[in-house]
C-alpha positions as CSV (number, residue, x, y, z in Angstrom):
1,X,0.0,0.0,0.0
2,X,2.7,2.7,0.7
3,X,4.5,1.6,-3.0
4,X,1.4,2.7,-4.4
5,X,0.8,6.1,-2.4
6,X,4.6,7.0,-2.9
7,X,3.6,6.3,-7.4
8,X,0.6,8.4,-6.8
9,X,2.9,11.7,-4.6
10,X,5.6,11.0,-7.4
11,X,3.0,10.9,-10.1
12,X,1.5,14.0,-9.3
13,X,4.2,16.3,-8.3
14,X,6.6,14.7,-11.1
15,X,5.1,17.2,-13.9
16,X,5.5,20.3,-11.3
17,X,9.1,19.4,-10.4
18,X,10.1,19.3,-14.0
19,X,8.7,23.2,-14.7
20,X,10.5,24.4,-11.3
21,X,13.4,22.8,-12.5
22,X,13.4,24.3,-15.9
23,X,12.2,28.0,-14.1
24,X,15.4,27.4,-12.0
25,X,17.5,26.6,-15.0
26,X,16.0,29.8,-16.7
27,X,16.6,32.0,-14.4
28,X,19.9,31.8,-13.2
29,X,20.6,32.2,-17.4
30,X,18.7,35.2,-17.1
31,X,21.0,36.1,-14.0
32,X,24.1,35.6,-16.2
33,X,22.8,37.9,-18.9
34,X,22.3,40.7,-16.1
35,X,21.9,43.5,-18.6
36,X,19.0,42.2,-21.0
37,X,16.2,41.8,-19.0
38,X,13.6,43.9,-17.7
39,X,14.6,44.0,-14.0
40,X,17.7,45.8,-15.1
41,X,15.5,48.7,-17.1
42,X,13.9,49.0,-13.9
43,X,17.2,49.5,-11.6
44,X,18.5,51.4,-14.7
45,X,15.7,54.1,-14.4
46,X,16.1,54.4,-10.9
47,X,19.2,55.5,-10.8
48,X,18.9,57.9,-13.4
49,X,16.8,59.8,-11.1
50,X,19.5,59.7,-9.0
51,X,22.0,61.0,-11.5
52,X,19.0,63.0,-12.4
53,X,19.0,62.1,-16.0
54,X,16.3,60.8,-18.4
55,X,14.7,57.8,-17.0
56,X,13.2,56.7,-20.3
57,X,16.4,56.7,-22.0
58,X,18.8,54.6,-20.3
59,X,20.2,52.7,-23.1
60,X,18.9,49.7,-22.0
61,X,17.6,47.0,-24.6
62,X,14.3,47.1,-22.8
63,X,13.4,50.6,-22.5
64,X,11.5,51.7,-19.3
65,X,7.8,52.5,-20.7
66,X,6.3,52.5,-17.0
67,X,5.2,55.8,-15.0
68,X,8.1,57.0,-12.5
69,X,6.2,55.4,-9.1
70,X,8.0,52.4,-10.1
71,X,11.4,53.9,-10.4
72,X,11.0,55.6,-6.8
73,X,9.9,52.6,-5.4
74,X,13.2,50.8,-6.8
75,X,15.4,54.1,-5.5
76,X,16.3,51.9,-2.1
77,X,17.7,49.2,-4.1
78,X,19.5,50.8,-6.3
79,X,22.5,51.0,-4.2
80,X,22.9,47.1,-4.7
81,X,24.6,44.9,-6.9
82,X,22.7,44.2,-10.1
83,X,23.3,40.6,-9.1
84,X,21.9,40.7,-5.7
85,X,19.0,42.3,-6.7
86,X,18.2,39.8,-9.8
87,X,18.9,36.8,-7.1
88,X,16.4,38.2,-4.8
89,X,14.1,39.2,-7.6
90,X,14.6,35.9,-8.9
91,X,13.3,34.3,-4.9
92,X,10.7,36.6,-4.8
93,X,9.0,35.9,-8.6
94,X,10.0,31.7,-7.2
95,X,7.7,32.4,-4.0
96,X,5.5,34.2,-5.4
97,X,4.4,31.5,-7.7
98,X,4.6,28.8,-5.1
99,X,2.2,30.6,-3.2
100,X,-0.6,31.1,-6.3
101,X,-0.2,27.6,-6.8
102,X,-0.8,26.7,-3.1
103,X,-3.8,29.4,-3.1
104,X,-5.4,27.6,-6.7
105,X,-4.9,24.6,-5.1
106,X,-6.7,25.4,-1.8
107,X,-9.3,26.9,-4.2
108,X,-9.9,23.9,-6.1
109,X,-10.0,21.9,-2.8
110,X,-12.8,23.7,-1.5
111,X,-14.6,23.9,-4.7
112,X,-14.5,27.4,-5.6
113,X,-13.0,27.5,-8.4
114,X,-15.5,24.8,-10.3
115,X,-17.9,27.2,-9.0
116,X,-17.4,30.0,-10.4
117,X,-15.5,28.9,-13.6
118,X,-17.1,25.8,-14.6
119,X,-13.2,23.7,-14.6
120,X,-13.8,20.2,-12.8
């Protein structure tokens, strides 16, 4: 009986394993290649306010196209490594997801979901 619970755990979490592992694979690449993403046009335009320079225009391949709160929030972290900050960022987007999937997953348990969607 426990052979077949332990198939059923591993079947089920097998196909959710596999996309963390390839999120994990994908990020740190994206960590490695710290100045084409998006994070960095974020940390870019924050500290050209500090230079007080153009935030829109920071020579980044992904220019900043968001209003300025943004920016200000990131002004803190701009002191930081680019690194740092794309390892935390990369935690934090990690978490984040774990936790919507734990939340749909709660959701589906109590029903809600079918309720209101119609998904079995």
């Amino acid at each position: 009986m426990k052979a077949k619970k332990r198939e059923i755990f591993f079947l089920k979490y097998l196909p959710l394993s596999i996309v963390y592992v390839i999120i994990i694979v994908l990020s740190f690449q994206m960590i490695n290649r710290s100045g084409n993403n998006d994070f960095t046009s974020y940390v870019l335009s924050s500290k050209a306010l500090l230079k007080h320079t153009n935030p829109y225009e920071t020579g980044s391949p992904f220019p900043y196209i968001y209003p300025l709160t943004l920016a200000f929030i990131l002004l803190p972290f701009s002191y930081f490594p680019p690194t740092y900050l794309q390892i935390a960022w990369f935690f934090l987007t990690f978490s984040s997801s774990i936790k919507y999937l734990n939340l749909f997953s709660s959701f589906r348990k109590k029903k809600l979901i079918n309720q209101y969607t119609g998904l079995a």
